[in-house]
N, CA and C atoms as a LAMMPS dump frame, in Angstrom:
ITEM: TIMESTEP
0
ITEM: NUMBER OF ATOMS
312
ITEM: BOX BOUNDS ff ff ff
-5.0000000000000000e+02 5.0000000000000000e+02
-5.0000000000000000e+02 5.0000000000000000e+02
-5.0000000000000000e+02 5.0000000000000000e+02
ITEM: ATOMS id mol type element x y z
1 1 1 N 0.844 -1.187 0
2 1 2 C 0 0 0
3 1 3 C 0.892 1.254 0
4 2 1 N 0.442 2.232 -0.867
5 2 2 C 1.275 3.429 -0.899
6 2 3 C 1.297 4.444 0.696
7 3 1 N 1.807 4.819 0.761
8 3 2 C 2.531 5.858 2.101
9 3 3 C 1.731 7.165 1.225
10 4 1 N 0.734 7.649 2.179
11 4 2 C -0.075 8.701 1.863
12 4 3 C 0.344 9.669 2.432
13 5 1 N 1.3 10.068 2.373
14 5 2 C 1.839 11.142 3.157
15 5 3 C 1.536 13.032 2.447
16 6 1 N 1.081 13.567 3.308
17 6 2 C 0.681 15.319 2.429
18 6 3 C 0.842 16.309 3.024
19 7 1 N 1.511 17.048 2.81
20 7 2 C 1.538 18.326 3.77
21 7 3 C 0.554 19.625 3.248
22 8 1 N 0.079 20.331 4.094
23 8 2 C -0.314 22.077 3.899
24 8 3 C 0.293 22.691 4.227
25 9 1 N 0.758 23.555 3.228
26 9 2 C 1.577 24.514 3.206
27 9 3 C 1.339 25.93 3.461
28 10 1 N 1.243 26.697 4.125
29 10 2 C 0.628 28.229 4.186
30 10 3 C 1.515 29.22 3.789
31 11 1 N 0.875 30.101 3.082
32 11 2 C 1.583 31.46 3.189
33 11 3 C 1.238 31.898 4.213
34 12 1 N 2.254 33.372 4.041
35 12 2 C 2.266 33.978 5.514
36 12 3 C 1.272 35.348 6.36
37 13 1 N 0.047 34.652 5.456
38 13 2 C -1.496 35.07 6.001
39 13 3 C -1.632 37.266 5.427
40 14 1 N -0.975 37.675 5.014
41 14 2 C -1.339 38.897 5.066
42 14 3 C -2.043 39.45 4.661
43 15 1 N -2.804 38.853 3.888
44 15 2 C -3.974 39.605 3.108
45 15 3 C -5.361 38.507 2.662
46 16 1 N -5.482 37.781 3.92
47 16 2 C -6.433 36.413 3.722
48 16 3 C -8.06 37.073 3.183
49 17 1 N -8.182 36.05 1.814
50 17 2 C -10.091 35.897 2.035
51 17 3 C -10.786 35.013 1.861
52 18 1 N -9.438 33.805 2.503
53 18 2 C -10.472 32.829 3.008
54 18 3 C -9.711 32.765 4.569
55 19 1 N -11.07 31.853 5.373
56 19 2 C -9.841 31.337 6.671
57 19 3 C -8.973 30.16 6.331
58 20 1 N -7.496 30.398 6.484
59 20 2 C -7.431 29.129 5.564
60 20 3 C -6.693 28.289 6.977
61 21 1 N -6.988 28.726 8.659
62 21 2 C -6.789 27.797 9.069
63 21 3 C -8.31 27.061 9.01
64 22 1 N -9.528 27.357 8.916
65 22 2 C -10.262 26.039 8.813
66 22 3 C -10.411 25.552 7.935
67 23 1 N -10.08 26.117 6.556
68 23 2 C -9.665 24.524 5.352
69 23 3 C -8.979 23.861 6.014
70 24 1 N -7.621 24.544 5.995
71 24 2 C -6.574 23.387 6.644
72 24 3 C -7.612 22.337 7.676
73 25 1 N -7.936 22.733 8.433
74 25 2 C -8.778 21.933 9.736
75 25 3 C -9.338 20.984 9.221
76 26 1 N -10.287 21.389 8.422
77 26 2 C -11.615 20.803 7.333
78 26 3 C -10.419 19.55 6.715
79 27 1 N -9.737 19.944 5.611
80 27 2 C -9.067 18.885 5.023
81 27 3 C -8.074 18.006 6.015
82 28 1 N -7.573 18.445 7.35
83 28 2 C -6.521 17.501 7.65
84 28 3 C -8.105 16.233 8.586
85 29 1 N -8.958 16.822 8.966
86 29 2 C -9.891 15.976 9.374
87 29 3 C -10.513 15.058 8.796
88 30 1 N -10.81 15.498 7.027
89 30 2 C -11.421 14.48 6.26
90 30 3 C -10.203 13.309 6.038
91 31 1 N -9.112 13.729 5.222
92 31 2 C -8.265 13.254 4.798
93 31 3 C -7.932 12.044 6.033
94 32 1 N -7.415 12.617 7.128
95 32 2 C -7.092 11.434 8.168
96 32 3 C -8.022 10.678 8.369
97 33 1 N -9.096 10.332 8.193
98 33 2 C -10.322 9.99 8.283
99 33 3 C -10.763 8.893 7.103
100 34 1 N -9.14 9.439 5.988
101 34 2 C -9.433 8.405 4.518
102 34 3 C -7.77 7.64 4.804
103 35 1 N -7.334 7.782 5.885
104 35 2 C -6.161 7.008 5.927
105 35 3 C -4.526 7.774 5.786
106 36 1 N -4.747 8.976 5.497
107 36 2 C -3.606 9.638 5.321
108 36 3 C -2.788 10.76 5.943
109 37 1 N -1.782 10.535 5.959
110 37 2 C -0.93 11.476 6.95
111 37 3 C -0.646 12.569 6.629
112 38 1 N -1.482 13.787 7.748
113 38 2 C -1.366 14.888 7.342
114 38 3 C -0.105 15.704 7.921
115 39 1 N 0.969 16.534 7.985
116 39 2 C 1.793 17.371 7.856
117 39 3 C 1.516 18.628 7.581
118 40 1 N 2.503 19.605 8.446
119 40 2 C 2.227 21.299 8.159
120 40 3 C 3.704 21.511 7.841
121 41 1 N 3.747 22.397 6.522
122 41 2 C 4.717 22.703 6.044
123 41 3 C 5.965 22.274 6.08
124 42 1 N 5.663 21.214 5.319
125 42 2 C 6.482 19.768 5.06
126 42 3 C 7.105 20.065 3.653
127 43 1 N 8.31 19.085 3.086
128 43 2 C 8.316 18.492 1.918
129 43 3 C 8.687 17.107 2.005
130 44 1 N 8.316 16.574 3.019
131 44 2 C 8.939 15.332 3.616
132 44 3 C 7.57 14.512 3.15
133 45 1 N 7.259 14.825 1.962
134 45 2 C 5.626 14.117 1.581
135 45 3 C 5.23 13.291 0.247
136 46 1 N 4.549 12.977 -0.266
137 46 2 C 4.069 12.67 -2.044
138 46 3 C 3.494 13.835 -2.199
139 47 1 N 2.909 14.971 -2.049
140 47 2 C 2.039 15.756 -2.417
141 47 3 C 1.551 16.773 -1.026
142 48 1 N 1.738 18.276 -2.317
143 48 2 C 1.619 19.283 -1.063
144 48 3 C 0.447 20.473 -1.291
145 49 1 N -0.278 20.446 -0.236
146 49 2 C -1.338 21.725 -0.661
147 49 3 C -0.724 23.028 -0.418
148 50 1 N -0.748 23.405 -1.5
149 50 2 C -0.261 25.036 -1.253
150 50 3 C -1.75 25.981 -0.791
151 51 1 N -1.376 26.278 0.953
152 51 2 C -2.953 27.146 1.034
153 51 3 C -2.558 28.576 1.231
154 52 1 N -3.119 29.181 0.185
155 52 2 C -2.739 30.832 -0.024
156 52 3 C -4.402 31.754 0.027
157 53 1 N -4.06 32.652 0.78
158 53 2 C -5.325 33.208 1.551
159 53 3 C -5.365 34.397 0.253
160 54 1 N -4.882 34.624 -0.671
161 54 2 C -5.259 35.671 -1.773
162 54 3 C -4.716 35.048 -2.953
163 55 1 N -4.991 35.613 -4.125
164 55 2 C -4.619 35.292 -5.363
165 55 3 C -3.018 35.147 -5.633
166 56 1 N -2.671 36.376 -4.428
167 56 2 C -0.541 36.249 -4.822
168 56 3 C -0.054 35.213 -4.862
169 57 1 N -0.8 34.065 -4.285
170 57 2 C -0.619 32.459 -3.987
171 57 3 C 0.931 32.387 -3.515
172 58 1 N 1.07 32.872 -2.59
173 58 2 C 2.729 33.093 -1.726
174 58 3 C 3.007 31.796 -1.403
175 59 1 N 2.016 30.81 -1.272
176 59 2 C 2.564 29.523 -0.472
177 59 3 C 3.445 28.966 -1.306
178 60 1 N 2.831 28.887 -2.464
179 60 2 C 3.314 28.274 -3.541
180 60 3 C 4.524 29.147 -4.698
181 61 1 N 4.107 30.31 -4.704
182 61 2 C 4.862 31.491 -5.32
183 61 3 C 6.788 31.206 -4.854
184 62 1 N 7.005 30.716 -3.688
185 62 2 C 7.982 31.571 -2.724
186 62 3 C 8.586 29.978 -2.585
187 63 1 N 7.889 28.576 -3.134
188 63 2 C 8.503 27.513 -2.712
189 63 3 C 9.324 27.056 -4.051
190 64 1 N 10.429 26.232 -3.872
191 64 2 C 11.319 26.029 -4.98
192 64 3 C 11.519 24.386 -4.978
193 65 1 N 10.036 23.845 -4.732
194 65 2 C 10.093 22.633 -4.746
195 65 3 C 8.733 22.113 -6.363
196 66 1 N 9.35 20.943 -6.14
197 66 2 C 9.193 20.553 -7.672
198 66 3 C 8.054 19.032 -7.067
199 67 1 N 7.228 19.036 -5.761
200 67 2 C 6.654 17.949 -5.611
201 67 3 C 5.166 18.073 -5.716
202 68 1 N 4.005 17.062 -6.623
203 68 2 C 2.973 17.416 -7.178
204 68 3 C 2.354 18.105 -5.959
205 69 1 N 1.083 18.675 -6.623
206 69 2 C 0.483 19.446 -5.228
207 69 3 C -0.592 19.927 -5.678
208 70 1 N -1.423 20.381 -4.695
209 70 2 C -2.998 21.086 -4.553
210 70 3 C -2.587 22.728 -4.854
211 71 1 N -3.17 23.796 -6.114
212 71 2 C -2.988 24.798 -5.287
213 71 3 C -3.727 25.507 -4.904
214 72 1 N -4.411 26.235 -4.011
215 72 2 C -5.686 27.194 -3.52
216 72 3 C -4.453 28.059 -3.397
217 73 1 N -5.526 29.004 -3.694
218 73 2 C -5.175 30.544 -3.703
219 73 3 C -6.554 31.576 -3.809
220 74 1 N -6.977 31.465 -3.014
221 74 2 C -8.029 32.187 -2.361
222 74 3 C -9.572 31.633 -2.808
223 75 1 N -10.142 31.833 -3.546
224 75 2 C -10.998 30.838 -4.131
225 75 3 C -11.193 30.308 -5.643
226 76 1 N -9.604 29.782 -5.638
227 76 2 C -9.617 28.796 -6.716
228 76 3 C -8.615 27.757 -6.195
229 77 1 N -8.976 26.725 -6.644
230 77 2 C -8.341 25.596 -6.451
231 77 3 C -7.668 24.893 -7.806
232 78 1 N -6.48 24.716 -7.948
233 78 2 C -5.753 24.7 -9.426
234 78 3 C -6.103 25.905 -10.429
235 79 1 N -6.297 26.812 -9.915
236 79 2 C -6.49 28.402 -10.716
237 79 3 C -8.097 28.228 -11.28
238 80 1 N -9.039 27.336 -10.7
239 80 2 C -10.077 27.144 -11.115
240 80 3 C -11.173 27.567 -10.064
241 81 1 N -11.863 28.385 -10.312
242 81 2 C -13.017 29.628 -9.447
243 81 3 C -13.617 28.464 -8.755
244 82 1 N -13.313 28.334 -7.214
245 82 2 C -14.534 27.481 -6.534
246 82 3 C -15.615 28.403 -5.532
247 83 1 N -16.322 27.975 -5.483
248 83 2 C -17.41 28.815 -3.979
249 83 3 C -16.568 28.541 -2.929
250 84 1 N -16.527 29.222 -2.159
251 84 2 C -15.599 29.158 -0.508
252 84 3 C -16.276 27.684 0.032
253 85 1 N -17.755 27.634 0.191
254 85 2 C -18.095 26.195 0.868
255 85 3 C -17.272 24.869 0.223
256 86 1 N -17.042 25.057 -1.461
257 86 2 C -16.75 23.764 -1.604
258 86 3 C -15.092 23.429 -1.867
259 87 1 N -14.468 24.495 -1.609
260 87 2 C -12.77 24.322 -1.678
261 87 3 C -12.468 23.309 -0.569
262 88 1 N -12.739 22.962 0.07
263 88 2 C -12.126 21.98 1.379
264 88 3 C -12.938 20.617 0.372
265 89 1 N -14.111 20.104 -0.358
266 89 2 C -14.553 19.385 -0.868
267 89 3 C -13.328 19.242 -1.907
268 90 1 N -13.5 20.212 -3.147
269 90 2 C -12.483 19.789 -4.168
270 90 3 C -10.957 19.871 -3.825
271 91 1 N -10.411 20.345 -2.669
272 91 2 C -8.841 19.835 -2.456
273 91 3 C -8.75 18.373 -2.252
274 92 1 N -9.754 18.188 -1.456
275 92 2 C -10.21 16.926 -0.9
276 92 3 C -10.198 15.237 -2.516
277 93 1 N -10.521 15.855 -2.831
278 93 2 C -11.049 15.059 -4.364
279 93 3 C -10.239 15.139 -4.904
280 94 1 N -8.93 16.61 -4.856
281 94 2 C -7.575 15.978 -5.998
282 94 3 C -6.895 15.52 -5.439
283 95 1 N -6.553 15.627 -3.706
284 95 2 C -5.764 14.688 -3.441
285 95 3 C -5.879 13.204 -3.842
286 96 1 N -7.161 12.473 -3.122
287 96 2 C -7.746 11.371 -3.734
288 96 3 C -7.119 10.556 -5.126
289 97 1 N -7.837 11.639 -5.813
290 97 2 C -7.658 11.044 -7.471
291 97 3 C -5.751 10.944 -7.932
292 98 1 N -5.124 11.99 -6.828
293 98 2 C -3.866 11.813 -7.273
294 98 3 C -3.434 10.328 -6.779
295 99 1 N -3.697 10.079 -5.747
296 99 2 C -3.752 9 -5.243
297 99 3 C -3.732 7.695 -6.05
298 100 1 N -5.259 7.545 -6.519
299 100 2 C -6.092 6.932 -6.683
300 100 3 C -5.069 6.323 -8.17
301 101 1 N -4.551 7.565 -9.101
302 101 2 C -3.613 7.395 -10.145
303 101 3 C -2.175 6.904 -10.107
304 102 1 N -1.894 6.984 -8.601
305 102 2 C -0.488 6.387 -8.295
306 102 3 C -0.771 4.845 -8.127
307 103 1 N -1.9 4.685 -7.842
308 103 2 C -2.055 2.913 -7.514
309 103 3 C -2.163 2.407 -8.58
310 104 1 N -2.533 2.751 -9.565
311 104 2 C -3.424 1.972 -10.499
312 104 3 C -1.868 1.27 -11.614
């Protein structure tokens, strides 16, 4: 069985419009809940959510790592417009499927 290992990554909050400690919350609760080990600002992982509270997407902007990953940046998730309720749903679902593509 693969080692589900994931970290969230934060920028350094200055101009938030989302809360992105309760995504973080929201996703490290579901996720552990599907078997996988969650981490905060890790690269010690398979896959990293970059959670950026505005569009500057700093989490991800400012990192010089090359390992697949989630990115939110305020309300889009992979640069794709989500509603605030369902970003903790669709981070949730690409981790998964990244997953889901490493097994197969």
């Amino acid at each position: 069985m693969l080692d589900r290992r994931v970290s969230i990554n934060f920028c350094g909050g200055c101009n938030p419009r989302i809360n992105r400690g309760n995504v973080a919350g929201e996703v490290k609760d579901l996720l552990t809940s599907y078997g996988y080990r969650i981490s905060f600002n890790s690269f010690d992982v398979n896959l990293v959510i970059y959670l950026s509270g505005c569009t500057s997407n700093c989490a991800q902007k400012y990192s010089k790592c090359d390992i697949p990953s989630v990115v939110v940046a305020a309300l889009t998730v992979d640069t794709e417009i989500c509603d605030e309720s369902m970003i903790v749903v669709e981070i949730v679902k690409r981790v998964r499927s990244f997953y889901e593509q490493l097994e197969r």
